[in-house]
C-alpha positions as YAML, in Angstrom:
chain: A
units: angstrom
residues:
- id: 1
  name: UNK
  ca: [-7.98, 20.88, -12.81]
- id: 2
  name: UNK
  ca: [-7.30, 17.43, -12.82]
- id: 3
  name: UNK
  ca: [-9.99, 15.25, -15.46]
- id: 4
  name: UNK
  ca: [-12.07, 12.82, -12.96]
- id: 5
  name: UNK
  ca: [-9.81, 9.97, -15.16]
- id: 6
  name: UNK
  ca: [-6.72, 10.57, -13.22]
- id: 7
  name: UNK
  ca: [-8.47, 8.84, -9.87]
- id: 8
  name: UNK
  ca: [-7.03, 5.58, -11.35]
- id: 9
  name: UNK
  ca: [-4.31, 6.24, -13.88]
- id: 10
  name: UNK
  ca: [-0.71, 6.84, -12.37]
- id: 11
  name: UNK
  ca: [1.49, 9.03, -13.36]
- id: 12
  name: UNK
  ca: [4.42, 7.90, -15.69]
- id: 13
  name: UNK
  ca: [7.02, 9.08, -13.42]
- id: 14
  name: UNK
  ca: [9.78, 7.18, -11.98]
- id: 15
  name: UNK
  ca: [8.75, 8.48, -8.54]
- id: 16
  name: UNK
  ca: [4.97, 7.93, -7.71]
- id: 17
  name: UNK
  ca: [2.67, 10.68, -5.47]
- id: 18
  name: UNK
  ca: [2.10, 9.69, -1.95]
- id: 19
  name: UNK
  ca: [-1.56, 8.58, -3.17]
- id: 20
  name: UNK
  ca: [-0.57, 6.45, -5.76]
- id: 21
  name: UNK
  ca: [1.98, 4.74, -3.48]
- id: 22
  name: UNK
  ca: [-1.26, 3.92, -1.35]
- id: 23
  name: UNK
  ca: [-3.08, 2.70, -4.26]
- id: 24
  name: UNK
  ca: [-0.30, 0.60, -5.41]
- id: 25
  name: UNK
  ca: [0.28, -1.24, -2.13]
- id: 26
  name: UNK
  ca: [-3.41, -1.98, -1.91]
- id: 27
  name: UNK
  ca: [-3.85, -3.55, -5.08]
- id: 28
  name: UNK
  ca: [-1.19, -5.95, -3.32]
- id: 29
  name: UNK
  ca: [-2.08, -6.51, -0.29]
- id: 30
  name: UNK
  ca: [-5.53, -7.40, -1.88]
- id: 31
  name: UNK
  ca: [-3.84, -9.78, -4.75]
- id: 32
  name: UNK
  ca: [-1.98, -11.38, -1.92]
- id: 33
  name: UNK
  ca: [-4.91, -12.19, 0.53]
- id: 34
  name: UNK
  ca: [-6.78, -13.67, -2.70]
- id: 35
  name: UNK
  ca: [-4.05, -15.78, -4.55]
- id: 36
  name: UNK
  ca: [-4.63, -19.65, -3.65]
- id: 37
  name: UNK
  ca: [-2.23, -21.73, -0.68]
- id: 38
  name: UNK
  ca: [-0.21, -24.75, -2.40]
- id: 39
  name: UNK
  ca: [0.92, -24.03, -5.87]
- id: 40
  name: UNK
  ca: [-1.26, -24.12, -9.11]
- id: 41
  name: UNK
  ca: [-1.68, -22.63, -12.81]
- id: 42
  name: UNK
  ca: [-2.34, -19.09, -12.85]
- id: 43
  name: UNK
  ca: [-3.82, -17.34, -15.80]
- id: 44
  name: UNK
  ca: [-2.95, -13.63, -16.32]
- id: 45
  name: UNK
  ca: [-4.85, -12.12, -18.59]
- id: 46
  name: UNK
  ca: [-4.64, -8.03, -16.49]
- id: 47
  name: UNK
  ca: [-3.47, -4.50, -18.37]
- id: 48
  name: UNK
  ca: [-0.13, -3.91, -18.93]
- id: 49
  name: UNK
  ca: [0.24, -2.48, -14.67]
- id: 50
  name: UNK
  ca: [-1.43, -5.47, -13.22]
- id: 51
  name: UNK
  ca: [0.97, -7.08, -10.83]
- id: 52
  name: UNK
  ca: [-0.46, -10.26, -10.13]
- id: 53
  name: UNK
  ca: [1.65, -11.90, -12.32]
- id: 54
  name: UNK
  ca: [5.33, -11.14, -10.30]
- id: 55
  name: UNK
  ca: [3.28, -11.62, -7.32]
- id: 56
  name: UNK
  ca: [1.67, -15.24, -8.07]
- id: 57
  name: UNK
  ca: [4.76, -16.62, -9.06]
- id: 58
  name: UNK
  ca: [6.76, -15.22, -5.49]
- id: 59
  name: UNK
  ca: [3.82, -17.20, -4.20]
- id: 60
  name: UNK
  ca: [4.86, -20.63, -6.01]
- id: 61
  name: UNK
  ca: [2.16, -20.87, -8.85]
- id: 62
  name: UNK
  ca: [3.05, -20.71, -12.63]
- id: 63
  name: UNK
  ca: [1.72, -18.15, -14.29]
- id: 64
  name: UNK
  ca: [0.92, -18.03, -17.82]
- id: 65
  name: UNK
  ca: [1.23, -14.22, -18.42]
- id: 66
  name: UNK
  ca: [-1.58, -12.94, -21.40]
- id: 67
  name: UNK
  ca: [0.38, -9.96, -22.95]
- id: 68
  name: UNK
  ca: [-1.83, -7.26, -25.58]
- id: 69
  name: UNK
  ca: [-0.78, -4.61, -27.38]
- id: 70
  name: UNK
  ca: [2.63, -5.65, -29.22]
- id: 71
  name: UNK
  ca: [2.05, -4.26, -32.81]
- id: 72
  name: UNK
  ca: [1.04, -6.96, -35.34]
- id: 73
  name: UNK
  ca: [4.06, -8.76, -37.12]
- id: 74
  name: UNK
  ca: [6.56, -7.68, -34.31]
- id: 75
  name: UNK
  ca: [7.30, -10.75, -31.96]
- id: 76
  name: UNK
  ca: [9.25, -9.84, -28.54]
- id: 77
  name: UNK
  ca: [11.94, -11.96, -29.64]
- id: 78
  name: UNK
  ca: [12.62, -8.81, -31.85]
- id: 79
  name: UNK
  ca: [15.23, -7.41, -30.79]
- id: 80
  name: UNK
  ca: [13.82, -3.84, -31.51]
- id: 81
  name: UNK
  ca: [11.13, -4.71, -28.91]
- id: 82
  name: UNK
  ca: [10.44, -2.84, -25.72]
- id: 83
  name: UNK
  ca: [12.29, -4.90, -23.03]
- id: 84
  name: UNK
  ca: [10.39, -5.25, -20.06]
- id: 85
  name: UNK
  ca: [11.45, -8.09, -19.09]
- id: 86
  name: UNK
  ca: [10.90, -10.83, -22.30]
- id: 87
  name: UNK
  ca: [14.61, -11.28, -23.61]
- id: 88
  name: UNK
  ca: [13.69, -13.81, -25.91]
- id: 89
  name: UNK
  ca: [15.70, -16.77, -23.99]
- id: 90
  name: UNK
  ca: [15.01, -20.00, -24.64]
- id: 91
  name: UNK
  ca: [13.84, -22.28, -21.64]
- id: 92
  name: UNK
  ca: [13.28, -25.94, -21.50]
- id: 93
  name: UNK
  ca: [11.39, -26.14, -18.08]
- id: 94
  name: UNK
  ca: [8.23, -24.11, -18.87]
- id: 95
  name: UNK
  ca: [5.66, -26.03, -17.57]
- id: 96
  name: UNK
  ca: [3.21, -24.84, -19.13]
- id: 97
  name: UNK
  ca: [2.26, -28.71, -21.19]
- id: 98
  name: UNK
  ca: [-1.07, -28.98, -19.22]
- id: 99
  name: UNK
  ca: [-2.08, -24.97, -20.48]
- id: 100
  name: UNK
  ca: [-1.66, -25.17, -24.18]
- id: 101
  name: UNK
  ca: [-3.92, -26.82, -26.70]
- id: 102
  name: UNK
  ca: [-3.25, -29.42, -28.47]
- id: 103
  name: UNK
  ca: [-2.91, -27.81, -32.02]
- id: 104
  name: UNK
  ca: [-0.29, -25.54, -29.94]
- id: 105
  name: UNK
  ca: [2.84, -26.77, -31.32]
- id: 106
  name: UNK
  ca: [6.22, -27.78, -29.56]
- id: 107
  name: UNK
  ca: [7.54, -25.12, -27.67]
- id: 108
  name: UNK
  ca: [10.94, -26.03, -28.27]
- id: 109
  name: UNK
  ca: [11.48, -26.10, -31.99]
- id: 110
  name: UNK
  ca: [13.34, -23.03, -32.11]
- id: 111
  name: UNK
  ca: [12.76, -19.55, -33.32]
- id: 112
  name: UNK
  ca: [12.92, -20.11, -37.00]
- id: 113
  name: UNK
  ca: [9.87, -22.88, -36.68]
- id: 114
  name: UNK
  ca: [8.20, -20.51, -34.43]
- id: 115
  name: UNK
  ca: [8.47, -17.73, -37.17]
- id: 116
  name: UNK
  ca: [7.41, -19.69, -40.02]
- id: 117
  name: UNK
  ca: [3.58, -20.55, -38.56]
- id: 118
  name: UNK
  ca: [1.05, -17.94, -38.65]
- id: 119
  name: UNK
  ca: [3.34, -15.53, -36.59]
- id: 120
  name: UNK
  ca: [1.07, -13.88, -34.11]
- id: 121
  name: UNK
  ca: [-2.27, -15.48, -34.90]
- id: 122
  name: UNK
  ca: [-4.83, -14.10, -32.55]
- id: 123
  name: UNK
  ca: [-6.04, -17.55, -32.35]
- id: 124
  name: UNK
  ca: [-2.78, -19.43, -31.18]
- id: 125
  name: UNK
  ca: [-0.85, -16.12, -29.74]
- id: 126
  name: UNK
  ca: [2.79, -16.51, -29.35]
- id: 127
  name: UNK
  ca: [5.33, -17.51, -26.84]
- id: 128
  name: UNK
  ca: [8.30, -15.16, -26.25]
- id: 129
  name: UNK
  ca: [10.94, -17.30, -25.81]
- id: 130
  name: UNK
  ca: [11.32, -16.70, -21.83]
- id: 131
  name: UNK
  ca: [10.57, -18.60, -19.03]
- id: 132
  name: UNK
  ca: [11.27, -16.34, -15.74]
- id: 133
  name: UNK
  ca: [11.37, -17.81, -12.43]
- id: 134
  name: UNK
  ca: [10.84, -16.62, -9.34]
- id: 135
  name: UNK
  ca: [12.17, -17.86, -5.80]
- id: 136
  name: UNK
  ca: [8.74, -20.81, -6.31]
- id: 137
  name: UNK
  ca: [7.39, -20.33, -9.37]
- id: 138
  name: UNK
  ca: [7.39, -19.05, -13.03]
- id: 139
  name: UNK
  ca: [5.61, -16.55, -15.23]
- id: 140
  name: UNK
  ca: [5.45, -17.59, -18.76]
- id: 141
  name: UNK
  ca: [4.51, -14.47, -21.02]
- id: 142
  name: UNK
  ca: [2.88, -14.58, -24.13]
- id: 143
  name: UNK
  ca: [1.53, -12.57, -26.94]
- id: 144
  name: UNK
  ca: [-1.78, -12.89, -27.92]
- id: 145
  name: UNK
  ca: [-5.40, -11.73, -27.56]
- id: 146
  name: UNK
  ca: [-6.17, -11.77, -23.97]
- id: 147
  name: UNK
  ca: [-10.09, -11.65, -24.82]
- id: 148
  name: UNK
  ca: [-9.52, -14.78, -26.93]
- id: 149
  name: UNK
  ca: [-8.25, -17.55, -25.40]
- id: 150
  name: UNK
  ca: [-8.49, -20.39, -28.16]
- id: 151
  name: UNK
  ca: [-5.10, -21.18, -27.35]
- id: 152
  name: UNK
  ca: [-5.63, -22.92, -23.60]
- id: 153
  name: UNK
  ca: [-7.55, -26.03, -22.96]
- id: 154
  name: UNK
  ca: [-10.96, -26.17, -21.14]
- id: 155
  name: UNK
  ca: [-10.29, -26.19, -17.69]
- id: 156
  name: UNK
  ca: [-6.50, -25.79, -17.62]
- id: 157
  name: UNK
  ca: [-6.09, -23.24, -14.87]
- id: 158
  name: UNK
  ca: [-7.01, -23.28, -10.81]
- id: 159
  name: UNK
  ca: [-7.34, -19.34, -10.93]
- id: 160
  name: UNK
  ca: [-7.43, -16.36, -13.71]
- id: 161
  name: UNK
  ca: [-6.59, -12.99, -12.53]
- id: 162
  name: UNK
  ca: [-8.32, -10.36, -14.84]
- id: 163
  name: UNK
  ca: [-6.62, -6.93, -12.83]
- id: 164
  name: UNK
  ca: [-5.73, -3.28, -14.08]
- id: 165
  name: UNK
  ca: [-9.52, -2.81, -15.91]
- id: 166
  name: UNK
  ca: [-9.19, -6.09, -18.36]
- id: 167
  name: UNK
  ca: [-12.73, -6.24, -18.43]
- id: 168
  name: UNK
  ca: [-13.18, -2.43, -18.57]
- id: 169
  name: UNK
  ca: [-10.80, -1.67, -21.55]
- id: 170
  name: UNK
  ca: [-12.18, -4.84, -23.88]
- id: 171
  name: UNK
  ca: [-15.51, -3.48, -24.30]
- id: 172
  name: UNK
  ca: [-16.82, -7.23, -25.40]
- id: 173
  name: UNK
  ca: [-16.28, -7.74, -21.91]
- id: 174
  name: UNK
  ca: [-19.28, -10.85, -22.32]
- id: 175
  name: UNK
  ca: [-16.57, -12.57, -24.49]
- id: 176
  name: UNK
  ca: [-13.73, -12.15, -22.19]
- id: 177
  name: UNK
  ca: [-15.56, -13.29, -19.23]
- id: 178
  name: UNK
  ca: [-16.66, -16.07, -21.24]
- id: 179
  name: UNK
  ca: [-13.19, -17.51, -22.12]
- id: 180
  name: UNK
  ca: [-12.10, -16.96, -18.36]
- id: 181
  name: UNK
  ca: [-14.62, -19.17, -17.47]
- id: 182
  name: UNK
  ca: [-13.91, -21.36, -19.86]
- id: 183
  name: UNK
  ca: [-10.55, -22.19, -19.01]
- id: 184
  name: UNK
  ca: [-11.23, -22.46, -15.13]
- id: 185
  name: UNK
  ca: [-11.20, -25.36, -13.63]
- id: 186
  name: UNK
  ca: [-14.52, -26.13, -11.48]
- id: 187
  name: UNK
  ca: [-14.40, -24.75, -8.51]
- id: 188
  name: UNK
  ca: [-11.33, -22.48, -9.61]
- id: 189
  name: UNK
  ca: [-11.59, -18.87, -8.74]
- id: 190
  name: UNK
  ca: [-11.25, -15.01, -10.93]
- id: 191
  name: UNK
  ca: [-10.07, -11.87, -9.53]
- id: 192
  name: UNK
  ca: [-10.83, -8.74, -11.42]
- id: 193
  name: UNK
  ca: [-10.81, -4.69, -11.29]
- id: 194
  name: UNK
  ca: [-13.13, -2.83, -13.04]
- id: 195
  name: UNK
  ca: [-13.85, 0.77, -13.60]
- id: 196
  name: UNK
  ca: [-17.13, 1.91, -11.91]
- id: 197
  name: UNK
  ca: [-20.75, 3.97, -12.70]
- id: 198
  name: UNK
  ca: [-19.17, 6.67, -10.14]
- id: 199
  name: UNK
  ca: [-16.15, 7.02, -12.20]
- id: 200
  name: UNK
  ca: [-17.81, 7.24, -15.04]
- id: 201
  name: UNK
  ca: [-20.12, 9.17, -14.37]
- id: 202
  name: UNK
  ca: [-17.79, 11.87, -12.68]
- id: 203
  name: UNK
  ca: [-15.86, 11.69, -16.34]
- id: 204
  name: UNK
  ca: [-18.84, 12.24, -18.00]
- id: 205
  name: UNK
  ca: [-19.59, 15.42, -15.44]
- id: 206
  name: UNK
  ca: [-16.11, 16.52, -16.48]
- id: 207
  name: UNK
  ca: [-16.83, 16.38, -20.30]
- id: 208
  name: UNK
  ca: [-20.70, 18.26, -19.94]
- id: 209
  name: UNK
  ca: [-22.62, 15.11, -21.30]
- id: 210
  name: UNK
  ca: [-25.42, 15.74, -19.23]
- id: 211
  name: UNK
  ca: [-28.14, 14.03, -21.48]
- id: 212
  name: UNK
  ca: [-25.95, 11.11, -21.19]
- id: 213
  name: UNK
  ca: [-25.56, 11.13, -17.14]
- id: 214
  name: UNK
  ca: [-29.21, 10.93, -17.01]
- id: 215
  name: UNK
  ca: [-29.33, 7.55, -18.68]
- id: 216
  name: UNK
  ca: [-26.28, 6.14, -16.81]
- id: 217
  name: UNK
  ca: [-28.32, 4.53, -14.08]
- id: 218
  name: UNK
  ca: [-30.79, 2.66, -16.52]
- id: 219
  name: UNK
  ca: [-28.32, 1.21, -19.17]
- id: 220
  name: UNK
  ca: [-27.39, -2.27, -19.24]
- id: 221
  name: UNK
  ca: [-23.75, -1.38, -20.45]
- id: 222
  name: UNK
  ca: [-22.27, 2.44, -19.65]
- id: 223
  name: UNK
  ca: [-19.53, 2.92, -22.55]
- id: 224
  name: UNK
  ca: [-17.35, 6.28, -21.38]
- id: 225
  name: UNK
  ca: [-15.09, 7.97, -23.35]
- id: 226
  name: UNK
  ca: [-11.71, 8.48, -21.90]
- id: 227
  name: UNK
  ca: [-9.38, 12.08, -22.51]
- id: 228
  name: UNK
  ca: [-7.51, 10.24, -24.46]
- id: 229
  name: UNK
  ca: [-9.82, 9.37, -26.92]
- id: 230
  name: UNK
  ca: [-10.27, 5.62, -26.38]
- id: 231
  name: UNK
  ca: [-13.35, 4.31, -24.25]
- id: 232
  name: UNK
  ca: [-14.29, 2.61, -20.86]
- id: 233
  name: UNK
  ca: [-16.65, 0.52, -20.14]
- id: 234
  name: UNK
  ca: [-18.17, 1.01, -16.46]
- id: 235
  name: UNK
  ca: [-20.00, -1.08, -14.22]
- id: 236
  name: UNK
  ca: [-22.30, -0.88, -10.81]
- id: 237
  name: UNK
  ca: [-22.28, -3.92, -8.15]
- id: 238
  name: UNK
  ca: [-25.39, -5.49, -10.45]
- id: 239
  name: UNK
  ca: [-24.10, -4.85, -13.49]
- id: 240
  name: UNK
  ca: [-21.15, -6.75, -12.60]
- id: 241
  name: UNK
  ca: [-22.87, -9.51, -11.02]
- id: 242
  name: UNK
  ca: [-24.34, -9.45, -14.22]
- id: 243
  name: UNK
  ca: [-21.69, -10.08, -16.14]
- id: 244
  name: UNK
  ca: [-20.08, -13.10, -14.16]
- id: 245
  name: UNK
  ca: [-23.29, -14.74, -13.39]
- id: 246
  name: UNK
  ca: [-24.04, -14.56, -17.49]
- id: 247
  name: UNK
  ca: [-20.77, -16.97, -17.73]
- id: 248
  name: UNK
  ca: [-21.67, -19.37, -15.28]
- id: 249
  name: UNK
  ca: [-19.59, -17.57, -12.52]
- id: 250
  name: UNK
  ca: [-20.74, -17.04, -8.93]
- id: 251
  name: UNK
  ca: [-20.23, -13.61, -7.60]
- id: 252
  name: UNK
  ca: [-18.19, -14.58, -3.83]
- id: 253
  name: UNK
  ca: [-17.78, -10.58, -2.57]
- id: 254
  name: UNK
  ca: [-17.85, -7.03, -4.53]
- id: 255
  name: UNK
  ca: [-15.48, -3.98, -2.91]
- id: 256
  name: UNK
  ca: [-14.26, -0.72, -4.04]
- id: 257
  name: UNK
  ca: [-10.39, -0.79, -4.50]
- id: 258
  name: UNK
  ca: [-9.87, 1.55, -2.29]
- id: 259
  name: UNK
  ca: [-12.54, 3.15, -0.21]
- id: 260
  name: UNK
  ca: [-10.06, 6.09, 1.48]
- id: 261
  name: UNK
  ca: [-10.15, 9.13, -0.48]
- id: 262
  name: UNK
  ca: [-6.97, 10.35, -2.54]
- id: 263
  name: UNK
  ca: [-7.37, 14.01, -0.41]
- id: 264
  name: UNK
  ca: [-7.25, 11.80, 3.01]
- id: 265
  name: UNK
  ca: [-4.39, 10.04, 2.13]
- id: 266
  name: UNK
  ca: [-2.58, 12.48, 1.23]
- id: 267
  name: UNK
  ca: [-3.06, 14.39, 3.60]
- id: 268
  name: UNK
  ca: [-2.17, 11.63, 6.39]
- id: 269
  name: UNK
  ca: [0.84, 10.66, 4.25]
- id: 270
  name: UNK
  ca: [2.11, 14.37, 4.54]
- id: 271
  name: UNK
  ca: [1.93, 14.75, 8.31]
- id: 272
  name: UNK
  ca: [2.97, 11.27, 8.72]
- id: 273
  name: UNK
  ca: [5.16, 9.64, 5.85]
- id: 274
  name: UNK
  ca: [5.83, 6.67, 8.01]
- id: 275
  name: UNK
  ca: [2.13, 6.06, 8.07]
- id: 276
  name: UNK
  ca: [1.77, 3.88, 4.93]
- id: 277
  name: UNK
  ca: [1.76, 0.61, 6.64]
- id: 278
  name: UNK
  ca: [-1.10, 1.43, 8.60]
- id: 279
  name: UNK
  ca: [-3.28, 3.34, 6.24]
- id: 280
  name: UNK
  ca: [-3.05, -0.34, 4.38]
- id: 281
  name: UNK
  ca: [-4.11, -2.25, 6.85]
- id: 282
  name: UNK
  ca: [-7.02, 0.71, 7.46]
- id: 283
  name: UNK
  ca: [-7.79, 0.39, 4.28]
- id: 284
  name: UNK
  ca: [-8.49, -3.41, 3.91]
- id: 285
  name: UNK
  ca: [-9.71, -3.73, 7.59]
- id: 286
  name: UNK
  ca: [-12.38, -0.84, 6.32]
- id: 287
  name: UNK
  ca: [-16.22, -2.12, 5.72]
- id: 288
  name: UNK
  ca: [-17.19, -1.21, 1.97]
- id: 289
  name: UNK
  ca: [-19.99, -0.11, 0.06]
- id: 290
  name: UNK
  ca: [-19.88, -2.13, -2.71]
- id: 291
  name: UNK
  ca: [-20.86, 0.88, -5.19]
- id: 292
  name: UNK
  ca: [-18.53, 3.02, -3.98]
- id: 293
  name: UNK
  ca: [-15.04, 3.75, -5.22]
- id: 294
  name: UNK
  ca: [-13.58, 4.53, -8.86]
- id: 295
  name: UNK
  ca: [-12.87, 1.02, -9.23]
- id: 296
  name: UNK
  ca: [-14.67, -2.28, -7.81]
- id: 297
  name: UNK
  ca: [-12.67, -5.56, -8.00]
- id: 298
  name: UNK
  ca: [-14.57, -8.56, -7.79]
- id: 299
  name: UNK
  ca: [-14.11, -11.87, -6.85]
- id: 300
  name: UNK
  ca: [-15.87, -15.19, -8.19]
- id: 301
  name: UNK
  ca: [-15.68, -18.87, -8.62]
- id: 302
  name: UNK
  ca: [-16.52, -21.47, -11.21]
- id: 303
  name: UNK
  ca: [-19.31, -23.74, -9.84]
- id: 304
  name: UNK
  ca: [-17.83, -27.45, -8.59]
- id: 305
  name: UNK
  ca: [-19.10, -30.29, -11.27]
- id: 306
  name: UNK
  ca: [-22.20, -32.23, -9.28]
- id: 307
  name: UNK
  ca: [-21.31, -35.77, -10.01]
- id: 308
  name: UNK
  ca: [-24.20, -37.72, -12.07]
...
């Protein structure tokens, strides 16, 4: 039997089920309709499967990429490190000036400068060296905290995308949301996915915590723990509005991620694998219950500045 967790955690195989395919082509279709016309400064602060990135920058915007989880003291100009992408080349065209703070540092000094400060400071995080470009724009990774943002300037970006359960897997999500709102410009906007109360409280079903199911629907903050021993923290439509509206952020629309189940999918995708296309455009053509759905991605905006 499959744990209730699995409705939003892929498999790591190189070829995904037909459901997963689905879910994956949402998520994109739904990053797409959000990003911003013209081209402006991106922060992407998402898990490690968040594709808003690679999609933001095919869309002209420069993206300064958040990275967690590199093991303190290892910097991804290593060249032990885990690929993916940061190669540790050198760029001079970054553009990244109006992000960075202004106790930052020079990006170009070279990697023996970069070394000697405070290598991997939570408080600065660190640049990887690489610069990639898209057809438009850029993504410019870096290492750091993505709950902590110290290291950007109020108001330095025109959107933040928060995707793949950023605020669900940093349980200070108050903090986070905090910092994203921090670093918006007025008026600038936030995409993020979140795990929900009916995921969680199917994984709690799953695990026998009955006592604890009973409180789910009166707790300000529902912590679940995940199979693999870490924890999730899982929010309803108010919750979330919550959350946002504690930071200053207006709430714009709530909606599951996907409100098709993964058994109808399936199912269609077996009698008719050409069908993909359409179940997409189903799907985000569909009305939504906004407390529906493992996950609920939610979109806001940073009030506009009333002139005095």
């Amino acid at each position: 039997m499959q744990h209730a967790a699995s409705a939003i955690i892929a498999p790591e195989v190189g070829f995904l089920p037909a459901y997963w395919q689905f879910h994956e082509e949402v998520t994109r279709a739904q990053l797409r309709a959000w990003l911003p016309t013209g081209r402006h400064t991106l922060v992407d602060v998402s898990g490690p499967r968040g594709p808003g990135a690679e999609l933001a920058a095919e869309a002209g915007h420069t993206v300064l990429r958040v990275i967690d989880g590199v093991p303190p003291g290892r910097g991804l100009e290593d060249p032990s490190s885990d690929g993916g992408g940061l190669n540790g080349r050198g760029s001079d065209d970054r553009g990244s000036d109006d992000l960075g703070s202004e106790d930052r540092g020079s990006e170009d000094r070279g990697s023996e400068d970069r070394g000697s400060e405070d290598r991997g400071s939570e408080d600065r995080g660190e640049l990887d060296g690489s610069a990639r470009r898209d057809r438009h724009g850029q993504i410019i990774r870096l290492v750091a905290d993505s709950s902590r943002l110290q290291f950007l300037k109020d108001g330095c970006a025109d959107a933040v995308i928060a995707e793949d359960r950023a605020l669900s897997v940093h349980l200070a999500a108050e903090m986070m949301i905090a910092e994203i709102a921090r670093v918006l410009r007025p008026a600038g906007r936030v995409l993020a996915c979140v795990d929900s109360l009916v995921l969680g409280m199917a994984v709690l079903a799953d695990q026998h915590h009955w006592a604890h199911l009973v409180d789910v629907p009166h707790a300000e903050v529902v912590l679940v723990p995940w199979p693999d021993g870490s924890i999730t923290r899982c929010y309803g439509p108010d919750q979330a509005r919550e959350l946002f509206s504690g930071a200053g952020l207006t709430v714009k629309w709530i909606r599951p991620r996907t409100v098709f189940s993964e058994s109808m999918v399936t199912h269609c995708l077996q009698r008719e694998p050409d069908s993909l296309p359409k179940l997409v455009r189903a799907e985000l053509a569909a009305a939504a219950d906004e407390s529906l759905g493992a996950q609920l991605v939610i979109s806001a905006s940073k009030p506009r500045t009333r002139p005095h």
